[in-house]
N, C-alpha and C positions, 0 to 999 in steps of 0.2 A: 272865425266868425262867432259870436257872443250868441249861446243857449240861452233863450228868453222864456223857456217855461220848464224850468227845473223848477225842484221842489227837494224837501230833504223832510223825510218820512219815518212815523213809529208803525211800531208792528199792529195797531189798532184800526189804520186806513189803508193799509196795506193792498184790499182789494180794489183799492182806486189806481193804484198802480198799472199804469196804459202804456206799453212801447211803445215809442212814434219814431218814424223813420231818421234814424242818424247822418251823419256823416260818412260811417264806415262801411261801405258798399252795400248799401242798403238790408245792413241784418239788423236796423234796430239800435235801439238806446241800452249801451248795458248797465247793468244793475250793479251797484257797489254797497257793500256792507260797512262799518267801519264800529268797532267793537271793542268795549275798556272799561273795565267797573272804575273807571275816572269821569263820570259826565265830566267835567272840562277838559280833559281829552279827546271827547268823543265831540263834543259841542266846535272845537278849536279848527280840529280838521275837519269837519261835515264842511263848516264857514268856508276854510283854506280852498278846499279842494271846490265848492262850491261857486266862489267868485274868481277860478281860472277862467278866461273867455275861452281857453284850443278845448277844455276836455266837456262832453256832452253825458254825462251820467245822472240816471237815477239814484240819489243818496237815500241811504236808509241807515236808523241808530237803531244800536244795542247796547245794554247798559250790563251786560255779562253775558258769558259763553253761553250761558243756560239760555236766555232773550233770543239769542243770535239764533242757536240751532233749533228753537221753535219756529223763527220766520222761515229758517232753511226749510224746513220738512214742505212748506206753503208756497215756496215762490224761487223759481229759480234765482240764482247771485251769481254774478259776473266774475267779480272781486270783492275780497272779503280785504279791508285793514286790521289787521286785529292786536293787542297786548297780547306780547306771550308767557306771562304769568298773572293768571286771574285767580282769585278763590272758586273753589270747586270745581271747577276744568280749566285746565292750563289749554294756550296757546297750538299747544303741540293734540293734544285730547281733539280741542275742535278742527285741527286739519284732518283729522282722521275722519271725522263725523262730515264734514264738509266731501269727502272725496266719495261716501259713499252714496249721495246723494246730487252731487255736482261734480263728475270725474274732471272735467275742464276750468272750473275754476280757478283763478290765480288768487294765491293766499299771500299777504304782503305783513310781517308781523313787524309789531314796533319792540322795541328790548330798549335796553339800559345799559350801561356800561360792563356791569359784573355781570350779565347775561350775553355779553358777544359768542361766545364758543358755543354756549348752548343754543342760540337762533342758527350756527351753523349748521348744528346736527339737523335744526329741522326744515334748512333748505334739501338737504340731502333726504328728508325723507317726504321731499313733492310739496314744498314751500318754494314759491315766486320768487320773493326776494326777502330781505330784511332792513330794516333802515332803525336809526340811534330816534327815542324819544325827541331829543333836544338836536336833532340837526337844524340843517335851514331848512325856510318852504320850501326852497328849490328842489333840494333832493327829495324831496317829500313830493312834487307834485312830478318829476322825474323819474319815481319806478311808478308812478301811477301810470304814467303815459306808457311806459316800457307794456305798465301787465297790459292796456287797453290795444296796446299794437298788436303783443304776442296772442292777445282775442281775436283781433281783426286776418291777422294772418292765416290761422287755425280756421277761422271762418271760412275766408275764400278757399284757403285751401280743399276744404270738406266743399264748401261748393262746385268748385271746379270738379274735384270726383265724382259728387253727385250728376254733376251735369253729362260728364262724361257718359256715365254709368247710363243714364237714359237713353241719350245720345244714340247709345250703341244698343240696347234695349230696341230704340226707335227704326233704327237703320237695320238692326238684323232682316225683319221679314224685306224690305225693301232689297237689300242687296241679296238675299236667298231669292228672290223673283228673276233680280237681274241678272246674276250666275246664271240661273236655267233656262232662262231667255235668252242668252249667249251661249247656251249648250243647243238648243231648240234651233235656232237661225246659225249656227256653225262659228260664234265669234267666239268662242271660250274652250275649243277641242281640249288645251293643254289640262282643264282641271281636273280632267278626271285623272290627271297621274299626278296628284299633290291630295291626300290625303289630309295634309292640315290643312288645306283650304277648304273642305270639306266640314272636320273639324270645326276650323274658327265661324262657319257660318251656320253652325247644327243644323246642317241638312246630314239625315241621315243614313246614306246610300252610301254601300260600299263602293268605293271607284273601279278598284277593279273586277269586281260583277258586271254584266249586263240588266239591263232593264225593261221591264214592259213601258209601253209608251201609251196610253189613253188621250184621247182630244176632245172635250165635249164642245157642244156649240150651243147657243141659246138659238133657237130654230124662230122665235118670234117677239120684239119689244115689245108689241101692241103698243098703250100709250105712255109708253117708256122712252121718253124720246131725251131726258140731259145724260150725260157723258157720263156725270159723276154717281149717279143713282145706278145708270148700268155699271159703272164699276165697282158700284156695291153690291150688287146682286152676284157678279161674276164671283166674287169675294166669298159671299154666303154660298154660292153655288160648290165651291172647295171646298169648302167649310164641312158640308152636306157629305161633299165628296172622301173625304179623311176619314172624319167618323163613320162612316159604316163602312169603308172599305179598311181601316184603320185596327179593324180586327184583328185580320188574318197578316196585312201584307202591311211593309214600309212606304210611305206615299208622301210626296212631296209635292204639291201645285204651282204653277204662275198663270196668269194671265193672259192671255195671247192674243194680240190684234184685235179689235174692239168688241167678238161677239163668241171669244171662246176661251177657254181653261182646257191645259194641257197640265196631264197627271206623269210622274215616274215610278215606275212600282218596284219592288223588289220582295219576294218569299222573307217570314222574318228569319228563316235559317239561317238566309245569309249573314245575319248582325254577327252568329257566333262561327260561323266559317271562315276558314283561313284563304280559302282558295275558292273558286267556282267549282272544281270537280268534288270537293266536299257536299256540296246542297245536290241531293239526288232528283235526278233530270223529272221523274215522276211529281217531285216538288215544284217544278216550275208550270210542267203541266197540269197542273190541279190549281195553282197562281193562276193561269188565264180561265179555267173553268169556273174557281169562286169570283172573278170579277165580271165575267162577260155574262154569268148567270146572274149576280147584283145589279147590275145594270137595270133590270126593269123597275127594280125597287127604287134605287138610285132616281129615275127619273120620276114617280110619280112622288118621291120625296119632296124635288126640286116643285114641280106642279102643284100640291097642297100647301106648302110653306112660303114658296118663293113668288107662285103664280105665273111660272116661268116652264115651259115644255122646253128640254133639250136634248139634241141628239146628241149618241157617242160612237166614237170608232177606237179599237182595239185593235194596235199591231198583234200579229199571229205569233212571232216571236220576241222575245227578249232579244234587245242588242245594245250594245259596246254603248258608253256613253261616245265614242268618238264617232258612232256613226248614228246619232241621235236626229243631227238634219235630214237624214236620208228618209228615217225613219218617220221623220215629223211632216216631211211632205207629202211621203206615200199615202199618211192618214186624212193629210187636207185635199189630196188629190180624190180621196174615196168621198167625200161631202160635194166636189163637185160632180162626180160623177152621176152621183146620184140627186142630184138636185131634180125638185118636183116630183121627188119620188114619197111626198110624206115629212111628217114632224113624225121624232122621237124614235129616230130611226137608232137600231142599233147593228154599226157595220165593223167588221175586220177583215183584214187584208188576207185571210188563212190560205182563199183558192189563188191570191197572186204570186203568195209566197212558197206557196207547193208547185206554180207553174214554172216552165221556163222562164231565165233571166231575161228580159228585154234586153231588144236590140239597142248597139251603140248608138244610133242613128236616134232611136226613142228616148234615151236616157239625155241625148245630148239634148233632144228637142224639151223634154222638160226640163235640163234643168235653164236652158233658155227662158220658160214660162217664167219661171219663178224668179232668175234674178230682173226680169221686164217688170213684173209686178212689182217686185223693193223700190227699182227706179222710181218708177209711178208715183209710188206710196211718197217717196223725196218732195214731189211738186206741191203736193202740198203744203209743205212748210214753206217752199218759195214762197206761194201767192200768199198765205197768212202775212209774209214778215216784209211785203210788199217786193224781193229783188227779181226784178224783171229780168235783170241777164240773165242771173242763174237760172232763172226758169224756162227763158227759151234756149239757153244751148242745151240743158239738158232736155228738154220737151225732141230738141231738135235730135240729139244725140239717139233717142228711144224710136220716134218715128220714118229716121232716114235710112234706119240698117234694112238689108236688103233681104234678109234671112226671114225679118219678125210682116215685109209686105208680102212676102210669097210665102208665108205660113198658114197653119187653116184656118177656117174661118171659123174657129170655135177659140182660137190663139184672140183674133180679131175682136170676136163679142167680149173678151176677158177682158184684152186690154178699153175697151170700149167703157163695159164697166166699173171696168176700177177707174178709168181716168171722171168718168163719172160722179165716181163715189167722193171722189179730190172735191170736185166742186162743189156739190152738193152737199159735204160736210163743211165748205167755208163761208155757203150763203146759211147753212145752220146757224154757225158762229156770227156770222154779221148776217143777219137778217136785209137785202135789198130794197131799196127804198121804190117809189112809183117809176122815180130816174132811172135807174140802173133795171128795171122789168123793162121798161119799153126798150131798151138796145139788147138785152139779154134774153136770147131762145128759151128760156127753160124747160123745153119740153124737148127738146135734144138730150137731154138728162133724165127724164122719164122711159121716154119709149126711144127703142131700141130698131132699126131697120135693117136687119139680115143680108140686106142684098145693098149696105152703103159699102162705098170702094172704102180702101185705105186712104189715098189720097184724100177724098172727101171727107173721112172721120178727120183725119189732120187738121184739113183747114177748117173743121166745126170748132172745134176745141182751140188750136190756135185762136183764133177770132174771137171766142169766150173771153180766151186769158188777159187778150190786149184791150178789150172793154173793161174788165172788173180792176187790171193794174192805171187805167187813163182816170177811170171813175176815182176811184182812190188817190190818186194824185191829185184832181182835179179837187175834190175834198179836203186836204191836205189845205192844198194853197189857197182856199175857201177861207179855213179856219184863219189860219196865220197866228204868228209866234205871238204878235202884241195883243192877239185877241184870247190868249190862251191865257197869258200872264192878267189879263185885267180879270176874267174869270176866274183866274184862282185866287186872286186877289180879294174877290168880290165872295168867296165860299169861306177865305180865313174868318172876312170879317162877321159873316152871319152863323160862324160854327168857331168861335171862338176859343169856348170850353169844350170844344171836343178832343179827339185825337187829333192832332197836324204833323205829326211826324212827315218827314219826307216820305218815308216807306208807301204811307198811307196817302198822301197826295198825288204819289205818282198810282196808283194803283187806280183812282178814282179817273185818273185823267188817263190811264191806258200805256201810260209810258213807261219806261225804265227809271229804277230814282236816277243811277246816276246821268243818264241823256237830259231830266227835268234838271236838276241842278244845277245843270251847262246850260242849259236854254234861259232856266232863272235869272241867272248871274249876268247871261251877255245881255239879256233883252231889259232888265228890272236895274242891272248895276250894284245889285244886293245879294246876297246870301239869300233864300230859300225862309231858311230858319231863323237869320236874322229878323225878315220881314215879320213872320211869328210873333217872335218876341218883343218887336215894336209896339206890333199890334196888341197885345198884351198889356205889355206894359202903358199902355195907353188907353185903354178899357178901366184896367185896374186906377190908375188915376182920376178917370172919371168915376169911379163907382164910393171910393175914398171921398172926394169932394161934396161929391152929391147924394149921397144916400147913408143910409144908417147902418148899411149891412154890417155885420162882423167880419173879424180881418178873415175865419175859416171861410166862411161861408163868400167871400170875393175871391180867395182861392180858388174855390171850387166854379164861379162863372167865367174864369180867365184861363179855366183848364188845369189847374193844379189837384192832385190827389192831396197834397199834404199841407198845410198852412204852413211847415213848415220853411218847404220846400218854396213856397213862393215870399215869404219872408227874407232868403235868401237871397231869389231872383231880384226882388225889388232891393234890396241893402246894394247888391252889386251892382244894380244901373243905375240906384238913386243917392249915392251913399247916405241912405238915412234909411229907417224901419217904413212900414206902412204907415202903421201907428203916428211916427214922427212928422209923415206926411200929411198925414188928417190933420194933427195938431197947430201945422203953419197959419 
């Protein structure tokens, strides 16, 4: 497709020179030098190379080596075409001056017949290519294209690295959270015997040491009530947490179910210890004394900076990372325990762990508590993502065991309020309308009755679920598919010059892209993106006919960043320019 605003340039307007987004995945227009104490040398190919339609370059003249390597020092060059014998620096002189200032650039030298051998030496010493004075345009406009590839490749390739390189930059703290959140909840036992997965996620804990375990809790949101702000604060609250314990011991945080941060500690002896019985046990114990005695600090830290009072519990010993669930429950088990006992509690397990082991009978019974409470925590996603089935076989699955009805009633109030918590987080999310209040108790969800059967909690909540999944349906088919499409229809056309990506459309309408894209297609008979572009180009039509605008400036109300870019667009749907369009 045909560069409609090149230009070919002296070193004098030089700082008018503007990259505008090319063809070659979007790194821009490159820069070509072309260099020959022959102006009609330099005049002949500027022209040549200038009225190719495939190549997109900024052309710049130099009327000698010396010309050339003063624009160098001033502006990055792409490709340089140069003679490689000029008076007072040769050919060869300015590839060396070129490479200390441009290591990437492609040097393309012209020569003569009795200079063939010597333009070889100076491909071999980081010259492109070399091509005869007196060839055809052809090959002449053929190692042009070769060096503007061998740019384009180098490009993407350094991009792809860079992106990579972030990528994984980006993804580290995110998968260091998720390792220790699958050490924490029992889904990750095997990592602590892989040292390089330790390694590749720089978390820095010996695997085969044991660990202190710490659990803070944020004790109150007050009027902290969206998702993403407390999980900023939990974030800050590590944060708090690292640095001042970050002293003495190795510490590593995640985040843990909506209102708490769980810490790993480890002595820093252990970084240079081979073995556990290397770090002397005195060490370990002086480890829980500088942290359980930090603690007060730690919390009025969080309090003046954060605004945020929270409590902490401290396992009494270090253990195995493979027995880090164990360890992770005993600590959550101590926050209920103590509930209503106070904010900014500081608790550890020391008198349970110096007493007798619990009974089998206790241990089994808890660890019942806690996988009833995961289940739980499951329904929720059911009723967010509307599936009814799943949600009553598993509602039904939780409520019908016979174990968790003749369990105590403090089992009872637990599950009572987490399944609570289910709903109450999903009328957060969708706020209930005057409809949906009048069939829905909400106050089954606040206040709590001590003395309601199991069976009765069942069928409260039951009867909740099948309201909030009928309303929602009922909603659903309210809306309907052709009422959806004429609304999005109806936002292309008044948001025109905005973003329209699919991405972004389904995002607005709540959907999946690609669920909207199916929906688009069966209900409209069109592409999504197609309509778009119609739309677009039907805008821009009008705005060409009837106003005076510039071609940049209808760009930019038909949603283009680049003139050039929608230059493009319109050539390929209209085969003619904007321009050519106005002109009819």
């Amino acid at each position: 497709m045909p560069f409609t605003a090149r230009r070919a340039v002296r070193h004098d307007d030089v700082l008018d020179l503007r990259p505008t987004t090319g063809r070659y995945g979007g790194c821009g227009m490159y820069r070509m030098m072309v260099v020959d104490d022959l102006p009609i040398i330099v005049d002949r190919m500027v022209r040549l190379i200038d009225e190719h339609e495939q190549l997109e370059l900024e052309l710049i003249k130099a009327y000698s080596a010396f010309e050339a390597l003063d624009l160098l020092k001033k502006i990055k060059i792409d490709i340089v075409l140069t003679d490689i014998k000029m008076p007072g620096m040769e050919g060869i002189e300015l590839l060396h001056e070129i490479r200390k200032y441009w290591p990437r650039c492609k040097v393309i030298f012209l020569t003569s017949y009795d200079e063939f051998h010597y333009a070889k030496s100076a491909i071999s010493g980081g010259g492109f290519d070399f091509i005869l004075k007196f060839e055809s345009d052809e090959v002449i406009i053929e190692s042009v294209q070769k060096a503007v590839a061998a740019l384009h490749d180098e490009y993407a390739a350094l991009k792809q690295l860079h992106e990579a390189q972030m990528q994984k930059r980006q993804m580290i703290p995110l998968l260091q959270e998720q390792a220790l959140s699958h050490l924490l909840y029992g889904k990750g036992r095997d990592i602590h015997g892989g040292k390089e997965t330790l390694r590749e996620l720089d978390i820095p804990l010996q695997s085969d040491m044991p660990v202190y375990v710490l659990v803070g809790r944020a004790d109150d949101w007050g009027t902290i009530t969206g998702a993403a702000d407390r999980k900023l604060l939990l974030y800050a609250a590590r944060n708090v947490a690292e640095e001042l314990l970050g002293v003495s011991v190795v510490i590593v945080s995640a985040t843990v179910e909506e209102s708490k941060i769980a810490c790993l500690l480890q002595p820093k002896a252990c970084l240079n210890a081979a073995r556990q019985e290397a770090v002397p046990a005195d060490v370990w114990e002086r480890t829980f004394s500088f942290v359980f005695e930090s603690l007060p600090f730690l919390q009025s830290t969080c309090r003046d900076l954060l605004k945020l009072q929270f409590s902490f519990a401290l396992g009494a010993e270090p253990v195995p990372l493979s027995q880090l669930p164990e360890a992770f429950d005993q600590l959550r088990s101590l926050f209920l325990s103590h509930a209503g006992a106070g904010k900014e509690l500081r608790l550890t397990d020391r008198k349970s762990a110096a007493a007798d082991n619990p009974s089998a009978a206790a241990a089994a019974q808890h660890k019942m508590q806690s996988f009833v409470i995961k289940k739980i925590e499951l329904l929720g996603h059911y009723l967010e993502t509307g599936m009814k089935a799943e949600f009553d076989q598993l509602y039904e699955e939780i409520m019908d065991d016979p174990a968790r009805q003749s369990a105590s009633g403090f089992l009872k109030l637990e599950v009572h309020h987490t399944l609570a918590s289910v709903f109450l987080s999903y009328f957060r999310l969708h706020p209930p309308n005057p409809s949906l209040f009048a069939i829905v108790e909400l106050g089954k969800l606040t206040q709590t009755d001590p003395d309601l059967s199991w069976e009765e909690m069942k069928a409260s909540f039951a009867t909740m679920a099948d309201r909030i999944f009928a309303h929602k349906a009922a909603e659903t088919k309210e809306i309907g598919k052709e009422n959806l499409i004429l609304w999005l229809n109806d936002y292309i056309g008044k948001h025109i010059a905005e973003d329209l990506s699919l991405a972004r459309l389904a995002e607005i309408v709540h959907l999946s892209p690609v669920y909207l894209s199916r929906l688009y297609i069966q209900t409209a008979g069109v592409g999504i993106s197609d309509y778009v572009n119609m739309c677009r180009m039907d805008k821009a039509k009008e705005l060409l006919k009837n106003t005076h605008f510039k071609i940049y400036e209808i760009a930019e109300k038909v949603g283009y960043d680049s003139a050039l870019s929608f230059i493009r667009f319109f050539k390929k749907q209209m085969n003619m320019t904007p321009q050519e369009y106005r002109n009819l």
